[in-house]
C-alpha positions as a Markdown table, in Angstrom:
| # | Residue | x | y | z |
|---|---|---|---|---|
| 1 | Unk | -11.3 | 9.9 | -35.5 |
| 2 | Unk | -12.7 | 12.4 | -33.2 |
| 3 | Unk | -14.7 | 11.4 | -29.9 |
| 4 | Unk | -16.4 | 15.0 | -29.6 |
| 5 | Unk | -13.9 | 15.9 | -26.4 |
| 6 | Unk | -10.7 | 17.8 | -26.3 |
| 7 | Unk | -7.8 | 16.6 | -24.6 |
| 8 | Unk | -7.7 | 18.8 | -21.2 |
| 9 | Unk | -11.6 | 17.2 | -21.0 |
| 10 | Unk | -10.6 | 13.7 | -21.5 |
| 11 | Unk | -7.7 | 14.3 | -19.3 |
| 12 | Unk | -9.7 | 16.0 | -16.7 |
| 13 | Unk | -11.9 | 12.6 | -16.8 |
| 14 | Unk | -9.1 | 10.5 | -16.4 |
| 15 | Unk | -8.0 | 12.5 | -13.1 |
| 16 | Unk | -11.6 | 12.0 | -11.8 |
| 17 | Unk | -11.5 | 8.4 | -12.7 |
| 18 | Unk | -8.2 | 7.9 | -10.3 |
| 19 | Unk | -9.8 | 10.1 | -7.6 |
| 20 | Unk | -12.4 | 8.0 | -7.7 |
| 21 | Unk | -10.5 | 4.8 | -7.5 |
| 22 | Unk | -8.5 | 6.4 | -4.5 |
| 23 | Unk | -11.6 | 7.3 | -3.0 |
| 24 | Unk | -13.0 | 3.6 | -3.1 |
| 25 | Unk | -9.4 | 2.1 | -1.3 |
| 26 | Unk | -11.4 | 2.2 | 2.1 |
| 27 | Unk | -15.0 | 1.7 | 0.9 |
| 28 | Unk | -17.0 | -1.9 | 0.6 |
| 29 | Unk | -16.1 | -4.1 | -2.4 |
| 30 | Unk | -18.9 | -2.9 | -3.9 |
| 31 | Unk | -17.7 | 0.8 | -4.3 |
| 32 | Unk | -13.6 | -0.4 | -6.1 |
| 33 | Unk | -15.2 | -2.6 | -8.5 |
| 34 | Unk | -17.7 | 0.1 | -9.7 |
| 35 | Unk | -15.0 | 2.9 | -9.9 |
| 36 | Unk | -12.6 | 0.0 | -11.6 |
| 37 | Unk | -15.2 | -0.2 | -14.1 |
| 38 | Unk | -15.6 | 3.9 | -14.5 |
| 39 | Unk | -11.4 | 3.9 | -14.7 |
| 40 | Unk | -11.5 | 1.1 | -17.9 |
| 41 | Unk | -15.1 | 2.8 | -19.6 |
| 42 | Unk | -12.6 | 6.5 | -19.5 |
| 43 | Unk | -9.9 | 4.0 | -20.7 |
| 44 | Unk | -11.7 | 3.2 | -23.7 |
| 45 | Unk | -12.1 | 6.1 | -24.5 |
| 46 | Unk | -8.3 | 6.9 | -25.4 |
| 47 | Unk | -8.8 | 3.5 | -28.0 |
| 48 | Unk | -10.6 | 6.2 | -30.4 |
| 49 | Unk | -6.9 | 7.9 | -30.8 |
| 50 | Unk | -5.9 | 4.9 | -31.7 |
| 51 | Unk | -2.1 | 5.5 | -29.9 |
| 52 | Unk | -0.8 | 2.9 | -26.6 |
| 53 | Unk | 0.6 | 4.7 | -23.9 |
| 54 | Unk | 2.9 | 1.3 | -23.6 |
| 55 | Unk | 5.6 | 1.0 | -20.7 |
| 56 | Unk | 7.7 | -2.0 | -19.9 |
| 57 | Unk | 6.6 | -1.1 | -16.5 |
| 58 | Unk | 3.0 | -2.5 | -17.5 |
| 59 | Unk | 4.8 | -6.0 | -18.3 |
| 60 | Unk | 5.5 | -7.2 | -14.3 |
| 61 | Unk | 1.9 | -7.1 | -13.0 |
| 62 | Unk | 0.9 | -8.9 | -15.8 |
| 63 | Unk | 3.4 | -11.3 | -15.5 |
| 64 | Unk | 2.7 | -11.8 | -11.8 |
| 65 | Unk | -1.3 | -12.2 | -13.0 |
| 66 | Unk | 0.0 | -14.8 | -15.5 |
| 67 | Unk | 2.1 | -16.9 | -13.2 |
| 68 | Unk | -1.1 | -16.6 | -10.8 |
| 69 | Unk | -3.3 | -18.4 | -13.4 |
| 70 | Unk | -0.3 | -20.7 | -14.8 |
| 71 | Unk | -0.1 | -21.9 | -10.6 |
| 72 | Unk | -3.4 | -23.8 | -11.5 |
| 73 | Unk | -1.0 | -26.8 | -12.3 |
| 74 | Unk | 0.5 | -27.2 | -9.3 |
| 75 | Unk | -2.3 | -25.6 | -6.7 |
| 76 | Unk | -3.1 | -27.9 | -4.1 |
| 77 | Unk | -6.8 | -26.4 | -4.3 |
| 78 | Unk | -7.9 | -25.5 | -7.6 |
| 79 | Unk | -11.6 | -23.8 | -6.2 |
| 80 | Unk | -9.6 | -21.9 | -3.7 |
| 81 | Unk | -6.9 | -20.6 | -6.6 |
| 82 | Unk | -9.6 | -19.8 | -8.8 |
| 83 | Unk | -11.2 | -17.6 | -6.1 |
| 84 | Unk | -7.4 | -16.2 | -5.8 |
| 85 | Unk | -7.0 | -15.3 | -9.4 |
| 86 | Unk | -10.3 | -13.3 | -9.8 |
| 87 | Unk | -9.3 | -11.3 | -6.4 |
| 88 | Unk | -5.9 | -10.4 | -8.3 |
| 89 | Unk | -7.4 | -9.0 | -11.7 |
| 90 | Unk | -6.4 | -5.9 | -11.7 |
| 91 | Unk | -3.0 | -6.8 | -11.6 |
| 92 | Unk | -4.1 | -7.2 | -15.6 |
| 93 | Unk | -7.2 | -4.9 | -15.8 |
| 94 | Unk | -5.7 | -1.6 | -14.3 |
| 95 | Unk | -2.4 | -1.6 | -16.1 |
| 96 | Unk | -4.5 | -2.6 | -19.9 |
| 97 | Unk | -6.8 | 0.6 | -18.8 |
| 98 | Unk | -3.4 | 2.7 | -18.6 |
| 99 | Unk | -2.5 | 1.2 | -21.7 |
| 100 | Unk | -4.8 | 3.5 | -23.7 |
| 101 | Unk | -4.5 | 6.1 | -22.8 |
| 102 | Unk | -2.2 | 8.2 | -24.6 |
| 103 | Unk | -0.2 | 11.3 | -23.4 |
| 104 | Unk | -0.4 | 10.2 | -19.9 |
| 105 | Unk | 1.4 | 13.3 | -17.9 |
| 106 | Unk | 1.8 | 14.1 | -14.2 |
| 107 | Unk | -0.4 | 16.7 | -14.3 |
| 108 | Unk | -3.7 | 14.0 | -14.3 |
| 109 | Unk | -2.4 | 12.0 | -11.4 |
| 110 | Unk | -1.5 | 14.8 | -9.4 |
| 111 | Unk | -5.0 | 15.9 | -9.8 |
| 112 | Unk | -6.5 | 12.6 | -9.1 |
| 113 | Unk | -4.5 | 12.2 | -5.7 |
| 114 | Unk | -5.5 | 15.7 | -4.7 |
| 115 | Unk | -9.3 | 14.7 | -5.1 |
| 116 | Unk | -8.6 | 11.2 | -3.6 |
| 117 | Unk | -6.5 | 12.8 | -0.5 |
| 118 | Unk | -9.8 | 15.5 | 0.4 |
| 119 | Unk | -12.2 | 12.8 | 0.4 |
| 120 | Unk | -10.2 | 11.3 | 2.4 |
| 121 | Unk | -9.3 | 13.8 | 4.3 |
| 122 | Unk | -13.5 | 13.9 | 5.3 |
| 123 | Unk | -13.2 | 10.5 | 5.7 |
| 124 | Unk | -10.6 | 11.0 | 8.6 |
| 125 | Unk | -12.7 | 13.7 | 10.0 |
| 126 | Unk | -15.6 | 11.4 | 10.1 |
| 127 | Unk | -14.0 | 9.0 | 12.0 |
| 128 | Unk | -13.1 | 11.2 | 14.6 |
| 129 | Unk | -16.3 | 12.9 | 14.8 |
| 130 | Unk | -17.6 | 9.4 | 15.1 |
| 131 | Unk | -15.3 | 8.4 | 17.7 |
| 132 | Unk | -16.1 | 11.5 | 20.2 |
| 133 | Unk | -20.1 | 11.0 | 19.9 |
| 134 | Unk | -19.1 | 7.5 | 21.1 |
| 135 | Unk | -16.6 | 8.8 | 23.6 |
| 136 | Unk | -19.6 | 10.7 | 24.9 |
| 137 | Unk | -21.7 | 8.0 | 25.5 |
| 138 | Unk | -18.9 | 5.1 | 26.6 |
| 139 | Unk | -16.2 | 7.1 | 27.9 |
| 140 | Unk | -13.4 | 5.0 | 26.6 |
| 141 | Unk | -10.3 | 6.8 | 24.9 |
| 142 | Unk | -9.5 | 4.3 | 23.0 |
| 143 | Unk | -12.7 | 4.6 | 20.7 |
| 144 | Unk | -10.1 | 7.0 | 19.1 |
| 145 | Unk | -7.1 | 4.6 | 18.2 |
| 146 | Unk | -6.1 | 1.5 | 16.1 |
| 147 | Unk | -9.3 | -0.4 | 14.6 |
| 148 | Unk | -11.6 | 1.1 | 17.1 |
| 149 | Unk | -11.5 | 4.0 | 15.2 |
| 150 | Unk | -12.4 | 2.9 | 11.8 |
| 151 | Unk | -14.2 | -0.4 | 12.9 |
| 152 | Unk | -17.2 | 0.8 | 10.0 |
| 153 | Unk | -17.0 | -0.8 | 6.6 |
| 154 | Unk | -15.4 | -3.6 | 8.2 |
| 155 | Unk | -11.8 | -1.5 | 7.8 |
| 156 | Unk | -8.3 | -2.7 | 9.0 |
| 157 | Unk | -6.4 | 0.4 | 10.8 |
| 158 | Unk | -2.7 | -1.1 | 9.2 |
| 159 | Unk | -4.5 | -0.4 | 5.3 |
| 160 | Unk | -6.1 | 2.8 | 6.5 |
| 161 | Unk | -2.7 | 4.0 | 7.8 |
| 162 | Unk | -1.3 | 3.6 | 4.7 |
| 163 | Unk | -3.6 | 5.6 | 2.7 |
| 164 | Unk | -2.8 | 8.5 | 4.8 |
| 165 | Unk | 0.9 | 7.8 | 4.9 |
| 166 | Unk | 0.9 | 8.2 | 1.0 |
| 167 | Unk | -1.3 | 11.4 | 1.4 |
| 168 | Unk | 1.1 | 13.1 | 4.0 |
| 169 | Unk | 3.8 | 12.6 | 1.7 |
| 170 | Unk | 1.6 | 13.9 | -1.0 |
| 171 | Unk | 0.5 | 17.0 | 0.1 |
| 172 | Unk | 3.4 | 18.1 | 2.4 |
| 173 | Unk | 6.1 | 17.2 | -0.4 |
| 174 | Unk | 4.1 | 18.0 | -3.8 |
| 175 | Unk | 1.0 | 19.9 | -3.0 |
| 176 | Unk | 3.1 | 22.0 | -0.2 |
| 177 | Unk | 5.7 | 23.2 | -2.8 |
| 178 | Unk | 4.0 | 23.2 | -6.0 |
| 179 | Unk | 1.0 | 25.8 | -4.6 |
| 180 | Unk | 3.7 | 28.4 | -2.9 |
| 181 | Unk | 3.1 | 27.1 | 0.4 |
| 182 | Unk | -0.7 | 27.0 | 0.5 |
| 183 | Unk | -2.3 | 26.6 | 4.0 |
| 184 | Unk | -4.8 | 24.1 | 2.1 |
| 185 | Unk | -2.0 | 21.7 | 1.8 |
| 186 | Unk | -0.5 | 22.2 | 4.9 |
| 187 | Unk | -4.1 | 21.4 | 6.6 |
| 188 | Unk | -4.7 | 18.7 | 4.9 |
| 189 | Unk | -1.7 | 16.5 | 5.0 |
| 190 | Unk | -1.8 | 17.9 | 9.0 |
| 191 | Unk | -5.3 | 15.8 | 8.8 |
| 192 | Unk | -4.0 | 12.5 | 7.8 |
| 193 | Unk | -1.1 | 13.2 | 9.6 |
| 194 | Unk | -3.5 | 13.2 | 12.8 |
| 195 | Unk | -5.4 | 10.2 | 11.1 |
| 196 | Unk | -2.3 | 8.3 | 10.7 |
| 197 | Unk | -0.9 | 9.0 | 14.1 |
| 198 | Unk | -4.5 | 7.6 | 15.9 |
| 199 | Unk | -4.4 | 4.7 | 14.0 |
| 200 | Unk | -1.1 | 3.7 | 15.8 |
| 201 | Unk | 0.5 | 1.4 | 12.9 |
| 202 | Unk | 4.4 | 1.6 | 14.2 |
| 203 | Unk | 5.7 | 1.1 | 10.6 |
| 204 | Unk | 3.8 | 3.6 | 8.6 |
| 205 | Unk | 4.4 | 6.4 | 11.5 |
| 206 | Unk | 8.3 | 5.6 | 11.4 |
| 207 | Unk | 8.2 | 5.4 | 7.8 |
| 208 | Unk | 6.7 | 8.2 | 7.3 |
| 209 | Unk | 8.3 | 10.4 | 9.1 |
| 210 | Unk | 11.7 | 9.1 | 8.2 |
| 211 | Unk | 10.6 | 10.3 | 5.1 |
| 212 | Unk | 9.5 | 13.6 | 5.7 |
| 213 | Unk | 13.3 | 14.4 | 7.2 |
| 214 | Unk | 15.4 | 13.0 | 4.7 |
| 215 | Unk | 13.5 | 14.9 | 2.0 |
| 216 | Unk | 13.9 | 18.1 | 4.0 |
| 217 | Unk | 17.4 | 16.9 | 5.3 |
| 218 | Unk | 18.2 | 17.0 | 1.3 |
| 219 | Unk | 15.9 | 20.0 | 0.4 |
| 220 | Unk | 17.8 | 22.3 | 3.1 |
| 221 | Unk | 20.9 | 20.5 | 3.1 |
| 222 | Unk | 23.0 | 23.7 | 3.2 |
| 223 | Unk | 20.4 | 25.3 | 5.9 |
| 224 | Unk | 21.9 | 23.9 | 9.0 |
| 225 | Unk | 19.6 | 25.7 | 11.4 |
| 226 | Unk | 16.7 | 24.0 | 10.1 |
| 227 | Unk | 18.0 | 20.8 | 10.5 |
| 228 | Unk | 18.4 | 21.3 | 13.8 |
| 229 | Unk | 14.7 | 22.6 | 14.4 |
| 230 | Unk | 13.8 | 19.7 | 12.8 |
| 231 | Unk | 15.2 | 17.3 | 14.6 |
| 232 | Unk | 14.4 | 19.2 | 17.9 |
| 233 | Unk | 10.5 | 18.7 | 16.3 |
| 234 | Unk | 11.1 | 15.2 | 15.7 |
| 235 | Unk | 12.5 | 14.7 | 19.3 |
| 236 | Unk | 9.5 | 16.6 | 21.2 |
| 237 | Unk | 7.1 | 15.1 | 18.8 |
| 238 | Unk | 8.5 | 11.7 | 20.2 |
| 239 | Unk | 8.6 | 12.6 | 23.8 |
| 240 | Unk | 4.9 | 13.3 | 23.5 |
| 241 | Unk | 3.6 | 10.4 | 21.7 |
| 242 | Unk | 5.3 | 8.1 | 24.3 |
| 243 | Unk | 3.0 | 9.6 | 27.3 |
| 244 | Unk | -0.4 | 9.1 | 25.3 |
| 245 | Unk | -2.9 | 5.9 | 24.8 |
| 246 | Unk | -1.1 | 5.2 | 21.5 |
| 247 | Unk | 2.1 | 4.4 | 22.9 |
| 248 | Unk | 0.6 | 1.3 | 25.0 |
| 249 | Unk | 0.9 | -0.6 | 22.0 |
| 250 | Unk | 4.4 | -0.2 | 21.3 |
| 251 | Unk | 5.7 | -1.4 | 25.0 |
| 252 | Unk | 3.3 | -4.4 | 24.8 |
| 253 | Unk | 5.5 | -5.9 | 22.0 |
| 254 | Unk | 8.4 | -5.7 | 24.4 |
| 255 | Unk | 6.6 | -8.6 | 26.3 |
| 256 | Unk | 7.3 | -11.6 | 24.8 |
| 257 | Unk | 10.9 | -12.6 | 24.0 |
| 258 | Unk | 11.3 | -12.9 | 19.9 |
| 259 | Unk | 13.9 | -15.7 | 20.2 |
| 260 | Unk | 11.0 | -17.7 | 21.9 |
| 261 | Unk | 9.3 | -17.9 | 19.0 |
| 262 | Unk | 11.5 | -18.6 | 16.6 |
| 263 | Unk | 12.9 | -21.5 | 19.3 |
| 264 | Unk | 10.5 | -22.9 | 21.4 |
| 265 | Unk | 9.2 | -26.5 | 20.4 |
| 266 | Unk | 5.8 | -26.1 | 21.7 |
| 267 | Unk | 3.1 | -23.3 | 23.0 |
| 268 | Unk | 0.0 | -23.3 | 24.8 |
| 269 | Unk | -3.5 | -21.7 | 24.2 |
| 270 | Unk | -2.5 | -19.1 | 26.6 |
| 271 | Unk | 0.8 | -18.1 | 24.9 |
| 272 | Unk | 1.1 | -14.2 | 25.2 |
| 273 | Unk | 1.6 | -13.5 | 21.4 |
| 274 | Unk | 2.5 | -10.0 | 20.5 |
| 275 | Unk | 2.4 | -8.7 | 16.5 |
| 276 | Unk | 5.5 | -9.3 | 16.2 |
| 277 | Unk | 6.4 | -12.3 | 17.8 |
| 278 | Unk | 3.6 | -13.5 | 15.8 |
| 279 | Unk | 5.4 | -12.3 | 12.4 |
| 280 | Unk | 8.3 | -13.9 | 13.7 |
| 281 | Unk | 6.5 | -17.2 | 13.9 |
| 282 | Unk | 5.2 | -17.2 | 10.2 |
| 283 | Unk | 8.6 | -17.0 | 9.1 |
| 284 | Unk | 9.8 | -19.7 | 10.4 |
| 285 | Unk | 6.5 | -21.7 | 9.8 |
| 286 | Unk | 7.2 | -20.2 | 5.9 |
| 287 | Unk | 10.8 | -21.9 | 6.2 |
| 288 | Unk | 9.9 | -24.9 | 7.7 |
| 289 | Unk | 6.9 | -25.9 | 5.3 |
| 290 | Unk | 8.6 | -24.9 | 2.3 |
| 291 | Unk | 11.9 | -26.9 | 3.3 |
| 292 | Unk | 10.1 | -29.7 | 3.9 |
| 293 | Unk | 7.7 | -30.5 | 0.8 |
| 294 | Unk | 10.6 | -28.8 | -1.5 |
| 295 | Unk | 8.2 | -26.7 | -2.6 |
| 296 | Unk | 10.5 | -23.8 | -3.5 |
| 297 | Unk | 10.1 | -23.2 | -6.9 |
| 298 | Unk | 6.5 | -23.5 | -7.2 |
| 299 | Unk | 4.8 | -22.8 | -3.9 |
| 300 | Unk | 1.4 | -24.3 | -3.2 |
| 301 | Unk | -0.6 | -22.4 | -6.0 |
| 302 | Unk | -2.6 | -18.7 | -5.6 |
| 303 | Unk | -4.7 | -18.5 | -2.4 |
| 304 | Unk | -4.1 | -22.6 | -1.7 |
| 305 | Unk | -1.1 | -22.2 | 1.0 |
| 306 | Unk | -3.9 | -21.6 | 4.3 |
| 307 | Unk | -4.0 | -25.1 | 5.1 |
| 308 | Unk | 0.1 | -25.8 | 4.8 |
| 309 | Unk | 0.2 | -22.9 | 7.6 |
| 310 | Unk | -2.1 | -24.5 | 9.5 |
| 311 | Unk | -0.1 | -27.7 | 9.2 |
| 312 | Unk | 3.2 | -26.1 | 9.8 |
| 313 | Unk | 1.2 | -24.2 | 13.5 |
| 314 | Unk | 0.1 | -27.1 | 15.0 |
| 315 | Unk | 3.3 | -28.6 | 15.1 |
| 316 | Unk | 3.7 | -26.2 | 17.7 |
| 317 | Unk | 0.6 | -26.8 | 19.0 |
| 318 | Unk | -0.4 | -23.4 | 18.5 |
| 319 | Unk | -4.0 | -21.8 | 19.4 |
| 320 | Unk | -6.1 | -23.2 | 16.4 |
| 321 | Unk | -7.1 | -19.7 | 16.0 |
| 322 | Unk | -4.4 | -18.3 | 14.5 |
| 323 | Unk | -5.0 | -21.0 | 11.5 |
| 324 | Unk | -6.9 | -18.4 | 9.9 |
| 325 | Unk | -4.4 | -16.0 | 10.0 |
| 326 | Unk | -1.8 | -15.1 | 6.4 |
| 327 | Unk | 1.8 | -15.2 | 6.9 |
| 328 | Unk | 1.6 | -11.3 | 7.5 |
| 329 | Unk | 4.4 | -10.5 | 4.9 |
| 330 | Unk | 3.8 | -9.9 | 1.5 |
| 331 | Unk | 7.4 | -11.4 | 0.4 |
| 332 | Unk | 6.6 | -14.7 | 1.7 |
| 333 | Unk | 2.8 | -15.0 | 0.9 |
| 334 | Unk | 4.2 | -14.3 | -2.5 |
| 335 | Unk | 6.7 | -17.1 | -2.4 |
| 336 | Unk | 4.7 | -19.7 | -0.4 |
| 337 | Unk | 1.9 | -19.7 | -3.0 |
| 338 | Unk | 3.8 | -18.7 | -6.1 |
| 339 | Unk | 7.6 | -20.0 | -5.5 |
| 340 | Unk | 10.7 | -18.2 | -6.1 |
| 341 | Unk | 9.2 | -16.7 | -9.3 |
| 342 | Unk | 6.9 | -14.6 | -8.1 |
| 343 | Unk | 9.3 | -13.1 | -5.1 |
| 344 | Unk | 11.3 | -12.2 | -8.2 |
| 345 | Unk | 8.1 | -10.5 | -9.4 |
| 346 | Unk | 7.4 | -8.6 | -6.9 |
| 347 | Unk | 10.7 | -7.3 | -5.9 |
| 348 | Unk | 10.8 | -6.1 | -9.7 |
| 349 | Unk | 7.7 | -4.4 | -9.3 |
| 350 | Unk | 8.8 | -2.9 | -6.3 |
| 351 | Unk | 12.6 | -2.3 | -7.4 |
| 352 | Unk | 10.8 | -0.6 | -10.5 |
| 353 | Unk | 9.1 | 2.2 | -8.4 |
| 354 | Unk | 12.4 | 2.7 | -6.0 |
| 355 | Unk | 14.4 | 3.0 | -9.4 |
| 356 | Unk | 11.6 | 5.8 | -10.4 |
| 357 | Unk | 12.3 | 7.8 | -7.5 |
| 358 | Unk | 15.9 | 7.7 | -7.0 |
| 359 | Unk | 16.2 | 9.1 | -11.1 |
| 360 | Unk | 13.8 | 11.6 | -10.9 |
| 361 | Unk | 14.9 | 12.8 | -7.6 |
| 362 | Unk | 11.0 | 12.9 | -6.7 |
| 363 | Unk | 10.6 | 12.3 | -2.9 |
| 364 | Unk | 7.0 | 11.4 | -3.4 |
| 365 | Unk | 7.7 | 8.7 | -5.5 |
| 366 | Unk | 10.8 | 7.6 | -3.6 |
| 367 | Unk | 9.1 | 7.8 | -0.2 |
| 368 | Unk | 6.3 | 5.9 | -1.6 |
| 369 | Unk | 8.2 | 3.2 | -3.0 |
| 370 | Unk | 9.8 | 2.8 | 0.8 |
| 371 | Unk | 6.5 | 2.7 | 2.7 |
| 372 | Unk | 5.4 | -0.2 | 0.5 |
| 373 | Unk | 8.5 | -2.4 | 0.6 |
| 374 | Unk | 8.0 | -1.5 | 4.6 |
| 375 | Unk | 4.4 | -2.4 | 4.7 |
| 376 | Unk | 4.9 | -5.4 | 2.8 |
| 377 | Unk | 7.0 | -6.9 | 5.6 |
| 378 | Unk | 4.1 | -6.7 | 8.1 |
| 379 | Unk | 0.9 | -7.4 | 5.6 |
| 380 | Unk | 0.2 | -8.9 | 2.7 |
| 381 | Unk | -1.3 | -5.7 | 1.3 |
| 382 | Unk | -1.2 | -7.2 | -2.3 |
| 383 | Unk | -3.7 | -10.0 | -1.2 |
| 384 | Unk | -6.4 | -8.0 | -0.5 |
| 385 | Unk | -8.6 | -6.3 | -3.0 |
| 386 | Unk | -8.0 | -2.8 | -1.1 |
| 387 | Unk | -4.0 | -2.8 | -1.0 |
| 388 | Unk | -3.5 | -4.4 | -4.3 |
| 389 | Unk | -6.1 | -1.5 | -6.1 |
| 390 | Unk | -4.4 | 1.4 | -4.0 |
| 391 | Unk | -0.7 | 0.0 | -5.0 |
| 392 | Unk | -1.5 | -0.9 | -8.5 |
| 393 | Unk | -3.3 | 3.0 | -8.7 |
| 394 | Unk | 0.7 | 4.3 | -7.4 |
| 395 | Unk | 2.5 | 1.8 | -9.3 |
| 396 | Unk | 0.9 | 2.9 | -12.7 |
| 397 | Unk | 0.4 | 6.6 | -12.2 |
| 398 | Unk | 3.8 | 7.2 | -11.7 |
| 399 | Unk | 5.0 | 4.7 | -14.2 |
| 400 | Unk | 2.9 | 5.6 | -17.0 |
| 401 | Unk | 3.8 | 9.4 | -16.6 |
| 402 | Unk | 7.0 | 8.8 | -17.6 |
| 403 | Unk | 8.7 | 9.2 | -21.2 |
| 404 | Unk | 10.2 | 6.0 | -23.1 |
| 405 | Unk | 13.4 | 6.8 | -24.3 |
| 406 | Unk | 11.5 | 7.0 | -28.4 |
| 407 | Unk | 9.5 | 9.9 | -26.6 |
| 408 | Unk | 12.3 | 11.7 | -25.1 |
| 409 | Unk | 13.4 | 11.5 | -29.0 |
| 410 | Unk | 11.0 | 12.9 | -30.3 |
| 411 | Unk | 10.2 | 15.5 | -27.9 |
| 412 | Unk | 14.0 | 16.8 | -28.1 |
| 413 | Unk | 13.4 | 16.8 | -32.5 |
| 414 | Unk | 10.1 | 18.8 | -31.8 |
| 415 | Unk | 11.7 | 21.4 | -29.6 |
């Protein structure tokens, strides 16, 4: 059966369809689920080949959606976990809309970041155009750093930063190479370099530039010269960053000794928390709660584990605002609502992309995979609608452009 459109049009409607979804990561609610909806009407439209673009890739975010609605046994609030489980449907809706669509190829995702990556390229520009008009009026410099920055749509620097994190690595290792060099790419992964830089996330900076200089470390391993100049780039571009506003952050979290909270028996209202010390905290709160209701295997059921930490902080006697707060690591958010079982899912899902990249040799892929499984120790990007659509949109673009092994078959016959 014929739909009326050729291939390259329905492909070139697919790429618009993940541009779109990109473009939606940092917009209101309102804005994903509508391009969600645009990604699974193109979707449908594949069904008229009749032909499943089926990878065993597809099979551990459904699994970690069916364990989320199976955790409706054991959920210590059933309202809450129902409220969970329709926040994590596209863990089951995005990978069914990749399902049909047959012939799936690199070319359509490439296209799709590319679009994604200059809208949000203008977003970034925005943002700093925003932040000097206020500058102007204020005259505080740090209008132009961490939330301040993107404090409209009710954004979280830590999720913005790692947008642009994937779009450095996108442009400056496939745009950059692929387009002989273009000054296009070059300028725009320089943007959400600069974007990525002002929103003064530690881990996605780090990451990202580790990166960057083991790709080119590999690229030009024979070129010793330019590793040098890179490294000498790396090292002034350090030296720099440490005498700006930015760098503030970094020697606050030197304030607070970790082993305090990890130790200490009791804190007051006034405790000087840092981000990490924090982090440090959950963990053992995670530990502690788990260990003590033998809750292991199962966890506390999808989006039901908020008042456990609660229980597990005041303890401690920690300031009761902090009861609001998520255990700030994907792993054990995962584990503490889900048990064991759905750690295992998730380090499959990730192990899957990591795989990806290390046999395809694709530094994209690869560095992507590494500033997820980083990210994921300091959020719970996954748990909220905005880091679960942007790593679900990675996860399956790259996974569905690869060939099952019956493909590779009968693409070597047909050659």
């Amino acid at each position: 059966m014929n739909n009326g459109l050729s291939h390259s049009a329905q492909n070139q409607l697919m790429s618009w369809a993940i541009g779109l979804v990109l473009i939606s990561v940092p917009m209101p609610y309102t804005y994903s689920s509508i391009a969600l909806a645009i990604l699974g009407a193109v979707a449908v439209m594949g069904m008229w080949h009749r032909q499943c673009n089926w990878r065993p890739s597809y099979l551990w975010p459904i699994l970690l959606f069916g364990l989320c609605v199976l955790s409706l046994i054991w959920t210590q609030d059933s309202g809450k976990s129902l409220r969970g489980i329709s926040r994590q449907l596209p863990l089951l809706v995005m990978p069914l809309s990749f399902l049909f669509w047959p012939k799936f190829d690199r070319r359509i995702w490439q296209k799709g970041f590319y679009i994604g990556g200059l809208a949000g390229a203008g977003l970034g520009l925005f943002a700093v155009a925003r932040a000097a008009l206020r500058f102007a009026d204020q005259g505080d410099y740090s209008l132009f750093f961490y939330h301040q920055l993107v404090d409209f749509w009710e954004l979280n620097a830590i999720y913005v930063s790692a947008v642009s994190a994937i779009y450095v690595l996108f442009f400056w290792l496939v745009c950059w190479p692929e387009q002989d060099r273009s000054w296009r790419a070059l300028s725009l992964g320089a943007v959400h370099l600069g974007m990525l830089i002002l929103l003064s996330s530690k881990n996605m900076i780090l990451m990202t530039l580790l990166v960057l200089l083991a790709a080119k470390a590999y690229t030009h391993r024979k070129r010793i010269k330019k590793l040098v100049v890179l490294g000498v780039v790396a090292a002034i571009a350090a030296v720099v960053l440490s005498q700006t506003p930015w760098a503030s952050r970094w020697a606050q979290q030197q304030s607070t000794p970790i082993a305090d909270a990890w130790q200490c028996e009791g804190f007051t209202d006034i405790y000087p928390w840092t981000g990490t010390t924090l982090r440090v905290f959950f963990t053992r709160v995670f530990y502690e709660q788990l260990s003590r209701d033998q809750a292991w295997l199962t966890g506390y059921g999808i989006n039901a584990g908020q008042a456990k930490i609660a229980e597990g902080q005041n303890r401690y006697f920690v300031y009761c605002g902090y009861n609001t707060y998520n255990l700030h690591n994907q792993y054990w958010q995962v584990i503490f609502e889900l048990g064991v079982m759905g750690g295992i899912l998730l380090l499959l899902l990730l192990g899957y992309l990591l795989r990806l990249g290390l046999q395809q040799r694709d530094w994209f892929i690869l560095g992507s995979a590494l500033l997820m499984i980083a990210l994921m120790i300091t959020e719970t990007y996954l748990w909220r609608q905005r880091g679960l659509i942007h790593f679900m949109i990675l996860y399956l673009a790259f996974t569905a452009a690869v060939n099952t092994k019956s493909e590779q078959r009968n693409l070597s016959q047909n050659k």
